[in-house]
N, C-alpha and C positions, 0 to 999 in steps of 0.2 A: 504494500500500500504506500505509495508516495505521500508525501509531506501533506502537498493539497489536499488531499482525496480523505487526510485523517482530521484536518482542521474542519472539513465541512460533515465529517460524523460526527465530529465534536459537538459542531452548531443544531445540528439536531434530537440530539440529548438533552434531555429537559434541565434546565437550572437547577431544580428539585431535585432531581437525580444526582446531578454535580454534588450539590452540599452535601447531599447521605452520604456520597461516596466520600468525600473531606471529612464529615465525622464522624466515619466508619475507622478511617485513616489513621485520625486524632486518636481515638479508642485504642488502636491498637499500639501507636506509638506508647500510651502510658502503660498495655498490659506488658510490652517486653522491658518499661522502665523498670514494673513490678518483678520479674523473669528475674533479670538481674543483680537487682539491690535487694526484693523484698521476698524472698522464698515460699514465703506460710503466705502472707497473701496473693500470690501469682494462683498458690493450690487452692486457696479459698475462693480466690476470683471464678474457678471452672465449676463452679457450683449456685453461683448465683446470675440468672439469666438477666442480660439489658436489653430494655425496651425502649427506643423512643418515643418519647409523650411530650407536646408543645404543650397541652393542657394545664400544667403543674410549672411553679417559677424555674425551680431550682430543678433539683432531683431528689430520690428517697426512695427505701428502702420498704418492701412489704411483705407477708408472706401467704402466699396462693394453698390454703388448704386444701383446697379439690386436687391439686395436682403433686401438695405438699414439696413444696419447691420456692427457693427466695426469689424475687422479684426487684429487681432496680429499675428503676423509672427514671429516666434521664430527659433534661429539654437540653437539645443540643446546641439552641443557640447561645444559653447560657452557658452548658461544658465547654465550646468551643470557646468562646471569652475570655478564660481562666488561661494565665502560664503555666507551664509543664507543674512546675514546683507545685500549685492548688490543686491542681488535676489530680495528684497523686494523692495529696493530701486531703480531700474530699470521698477520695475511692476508698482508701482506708480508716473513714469516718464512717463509712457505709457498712464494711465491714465491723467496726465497732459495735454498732448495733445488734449485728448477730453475737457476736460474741461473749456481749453480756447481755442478751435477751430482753432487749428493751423495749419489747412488744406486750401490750398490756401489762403493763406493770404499774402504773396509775391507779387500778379499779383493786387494789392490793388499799389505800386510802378511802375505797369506798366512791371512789370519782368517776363518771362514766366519761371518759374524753369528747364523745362524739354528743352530749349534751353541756357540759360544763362551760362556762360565763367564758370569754376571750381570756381576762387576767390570768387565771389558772391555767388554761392550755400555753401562754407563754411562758409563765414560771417553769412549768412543765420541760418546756422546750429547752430553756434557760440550764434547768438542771441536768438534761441530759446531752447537751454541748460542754457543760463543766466534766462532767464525768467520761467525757472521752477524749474529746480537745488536749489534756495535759500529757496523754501518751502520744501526741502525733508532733514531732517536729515545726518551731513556730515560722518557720521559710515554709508552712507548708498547708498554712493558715489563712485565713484576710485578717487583715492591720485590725478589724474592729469583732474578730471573732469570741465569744464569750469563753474566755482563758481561765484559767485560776492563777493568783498572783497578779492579771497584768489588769489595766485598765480600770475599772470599777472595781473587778471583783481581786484586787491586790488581796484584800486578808485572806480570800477562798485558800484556804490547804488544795493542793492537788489530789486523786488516786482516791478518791472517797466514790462511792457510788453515786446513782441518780436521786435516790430517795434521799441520802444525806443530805445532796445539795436540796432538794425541794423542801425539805425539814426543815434547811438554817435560813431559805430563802424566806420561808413561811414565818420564820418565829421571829425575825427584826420587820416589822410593820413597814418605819420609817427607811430601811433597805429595799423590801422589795418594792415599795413606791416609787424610788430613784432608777432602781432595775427597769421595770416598766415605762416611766419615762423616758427612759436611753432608749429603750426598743423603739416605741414612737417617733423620737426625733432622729432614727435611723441610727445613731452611737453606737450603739450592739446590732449583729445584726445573728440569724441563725443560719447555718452552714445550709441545711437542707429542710426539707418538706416532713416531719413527722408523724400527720395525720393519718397516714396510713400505716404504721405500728399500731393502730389499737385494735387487740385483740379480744372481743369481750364477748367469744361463743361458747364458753364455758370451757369445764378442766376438761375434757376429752378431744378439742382443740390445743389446750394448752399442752396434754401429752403428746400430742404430735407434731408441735412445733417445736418442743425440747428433746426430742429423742432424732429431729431432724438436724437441729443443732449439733447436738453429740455426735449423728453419723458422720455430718460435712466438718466438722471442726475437727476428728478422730484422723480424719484421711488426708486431710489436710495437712496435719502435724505431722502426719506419715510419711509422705509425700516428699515434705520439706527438708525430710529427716533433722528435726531440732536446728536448723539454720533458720533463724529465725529474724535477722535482718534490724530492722530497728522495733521491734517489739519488745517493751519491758518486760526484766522479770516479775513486776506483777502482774501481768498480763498473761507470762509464760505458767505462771501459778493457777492463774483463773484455767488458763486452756489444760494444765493437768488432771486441775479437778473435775473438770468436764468430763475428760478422755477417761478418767478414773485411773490415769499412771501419776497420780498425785506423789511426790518426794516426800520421805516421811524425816521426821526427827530422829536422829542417832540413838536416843536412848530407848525408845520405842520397839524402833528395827534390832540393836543389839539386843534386849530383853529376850524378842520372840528369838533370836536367831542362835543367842548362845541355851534358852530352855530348849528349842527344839534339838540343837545337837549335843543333849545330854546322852549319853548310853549308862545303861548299869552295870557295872561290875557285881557282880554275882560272888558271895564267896559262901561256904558252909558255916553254919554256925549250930555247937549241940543245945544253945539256947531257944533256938527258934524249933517248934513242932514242924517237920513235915508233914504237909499234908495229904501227902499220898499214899507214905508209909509213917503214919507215927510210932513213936517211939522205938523204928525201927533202925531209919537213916536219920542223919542229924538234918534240919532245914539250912534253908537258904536267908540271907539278908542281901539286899543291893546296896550299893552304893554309889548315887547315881553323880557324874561328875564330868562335866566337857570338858575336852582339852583341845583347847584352839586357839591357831599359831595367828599372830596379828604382826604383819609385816609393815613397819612404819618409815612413810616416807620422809626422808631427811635432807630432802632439795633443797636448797637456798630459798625457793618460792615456796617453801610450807612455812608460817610461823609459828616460832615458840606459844603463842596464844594459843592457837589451832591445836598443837601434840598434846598442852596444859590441861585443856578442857576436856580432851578423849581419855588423858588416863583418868581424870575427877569421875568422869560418867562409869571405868571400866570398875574404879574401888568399889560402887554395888553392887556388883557382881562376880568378885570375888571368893564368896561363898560358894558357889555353884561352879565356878572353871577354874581351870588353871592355865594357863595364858603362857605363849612363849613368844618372845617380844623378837623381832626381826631387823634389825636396824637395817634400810639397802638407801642408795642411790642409784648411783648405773650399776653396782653390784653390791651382792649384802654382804656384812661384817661378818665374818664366824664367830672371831671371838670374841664379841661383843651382847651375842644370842643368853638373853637372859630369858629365867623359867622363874615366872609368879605364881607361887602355887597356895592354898589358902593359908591366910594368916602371917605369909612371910611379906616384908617391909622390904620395900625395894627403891634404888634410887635409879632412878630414868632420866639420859640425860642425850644432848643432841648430841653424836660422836661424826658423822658423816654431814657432808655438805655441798657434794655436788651434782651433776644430772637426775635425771629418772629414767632406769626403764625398769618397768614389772614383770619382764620374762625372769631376770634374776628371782626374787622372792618366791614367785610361779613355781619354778623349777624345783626351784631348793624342798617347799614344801609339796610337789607331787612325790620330790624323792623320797618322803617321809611320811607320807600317805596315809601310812597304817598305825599312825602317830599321832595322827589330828583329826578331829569331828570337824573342823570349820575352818575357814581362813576369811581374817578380817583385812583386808588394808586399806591402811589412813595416809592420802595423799589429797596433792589437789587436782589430781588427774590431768596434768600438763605432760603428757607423755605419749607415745602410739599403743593401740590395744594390743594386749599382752596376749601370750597362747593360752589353751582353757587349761582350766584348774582340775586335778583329779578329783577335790575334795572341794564342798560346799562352798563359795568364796561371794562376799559380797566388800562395797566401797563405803568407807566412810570420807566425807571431804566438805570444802567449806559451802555454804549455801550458794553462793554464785557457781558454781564447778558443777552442782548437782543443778544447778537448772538447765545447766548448758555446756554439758560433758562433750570432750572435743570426738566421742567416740561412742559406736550404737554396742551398745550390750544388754543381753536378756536380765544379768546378774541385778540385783537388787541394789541403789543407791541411798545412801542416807545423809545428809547434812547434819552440821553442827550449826545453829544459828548462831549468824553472825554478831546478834545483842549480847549472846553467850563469851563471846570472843573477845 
């Protein structure tokens, strides 16, 4: 087709057709920005379908119970408007919404949305741009978008939920007055279209909007494998608990995991009756007792605070195991290898201090196998994943490491909080 012959199909293409096609374009330009930069959202994005709607200012989020499936409602002549930076930043406000389920959550106060006075459906609005706006990058904002800290709302604390902010908004009179008037005189403004989040078909919609949640958020995270881009770790918290691979507390996790690898030692005693044959064979007593080797990272990047607080949590449970301490960096100490066993008073102190790798420790206790019910190790998993353990092994490490382990494994993770530290 020569030059001429494509400018005059061109001219026959309808204008209308032209722009879809630009803000088909546009769209896809921000889904491979998402690709890139934003992993968990690129995989969240392929689950909720966009529609163009000139109807509605902005855009907003809904969810289609007949087909149980999210809905984005986009006017393009407004998405087109917005620089790359808003784009992005609007897409992942949308997403926000699923996230933390901000669909009929209102009538939770007894409020019906789709009756209630204008002032309260903009409070409303208000509190639920506070409760997502603080995890989204402010290049990624409008200058007058309802912040927490910026603008009017400087006192707001950030990472509070929707109803927080509706609570505090509601209980200063003389605040939400001023709120409302900024709305009006255009001061504030709201990222997108609300009104269709409200969800008020009763709990049998509600269970299938939350279990739709859970599927797309699950596969998501899947998908993403824990690269999670600019998502906070409160964020990454909220999506655990979703998923139900929520990171539990150290002392928790060790509890169940050093009673679970108790074994009992069985020995004879003529004070115990047998029961099978009395007073013929003398009985049995157990004496139940785990021994489990806990290999502690001694990297330059673990700190003294960090190793402090794991042996505080291990003195509980002293009665119950007897612990043999592993000091490794990129190779473990021999002679260094202390045995806590109950009631002895040990002094633990950092001896090592350079790299990590876990095949040392790994190794050392496969080759001792028949020696240990469990293996603990306390790092912060700055390391490549290590070969599998012959014997039950799970991580202890600091809470930012357990949200976002540079490495996928089935083994059980735990944190130390960090307030603990």
């Amino acid at each position: 087709m020569s030059k001429k012959e494509k400018q005059v199909k061109e001219q026959e293409i309808p204008k209308q057709e032209i722009e879809k096609r630009n803000f088909k374009k546009d769209f896809s330009a921000c889904l491979f920005h998402l690709l890139t930069n934003e992993p968990f959202f690129a995989a969240l994005s392929r689950f909720v379908v966009k529609k163009e709607n000139r109807g509605i200012p902005t855009l907003g989020v809904s969810f289609n119970k007949d087909l149980e499936q999210f809905e984005m409602l986009y006017n393009p002549d407004f998405f087109f408007g917005l620089p790359l930076e808003q784009k992005i930043g609007i897409l992942k406000h949308e997403f926000y919404h699923i996230i933390f389920n901000h669909f009929g959550r209102l009538k939770s106060y007894g409020v019906d949305f789709k009756k209630c006075d204008s002032d309260t459906k903009n409070i409303w609005n208000v509190a639920l741009d506070l409760a997502i706006n603080c995890h989204i990058p402010e290049n990624e904002l409008p200058t007058k978008g309802c912040i927490p800290g910026k603008n009017i709302f400087e006192n707001m604390p950030p990472f509070k939920t929707a109803e927080w902010y509706y609570v505090a908004l509601n209980k200063d009179e003389q605040f939400k007055q001023k709120v409302l008037k900024a709305y009006g005189q255009g001061k504030i403004i709201f990222i997108d279209e609300h009104g269709n989040m409200t969800n008020e078909d009763g709990t049998e919609v509600d269970k299938i909007l939350k279990e739709t949640i859970k599927k797309i958020i699950k596969k998501s995270a899947k998908e993403c494998r824990k690269q999670w881009g600019s998502v906070s770790q409160q964020v990454v918290k909220e999506i655990d608990k979703i998923t139900g691979n929520a990171i539990i507390d150290a002392k928790r996790l060790l509890k169940y995991f050093i009673q679970a690898s108790q074994k009992a030692e069985r020995k004879t005693s003529i004070r115990r009756i047998n029961k099978r044959f009395p007073y013929v064979f003398p009985g049995t007593k157990a004496n139940r007792q785990a021994t489990v080797a806990i290999s502690v990272d001694q990297s330059g990047s673990v700190g003294d605070n960090l190793l402090a607080q794991f042996f505080k949590i291990l003195e509980d449970f002293s009665e119950i195991a007897t612990f043999t301490f592993i000091p490794f960096d990129s190779e473990i100490y021999e002679s260094e290898i202390i045995e806590w066993k109950k009631g002895k008073k040990i002094n633990l102190k950092r001896v090592l201090q350079g790299g990590t790798n876990f095949d040392s420790p790994t190794k050392w206790v496969n080759d001792h196998k028949k020696k240990f019910d469990g293996h603990i190790i306390l790092t912060d998993m700055q390391a490549p994943k290590p070969i599998s353990s012959l014997v039950p092994r799970i991580w202890v490490t600091c809470e930012s490491a357990a949200l976002s382990p540079p490495f996928q494994t089935r083994e059980k993770i735990c944190y130390i909080p960090e307030s603990n530290q």
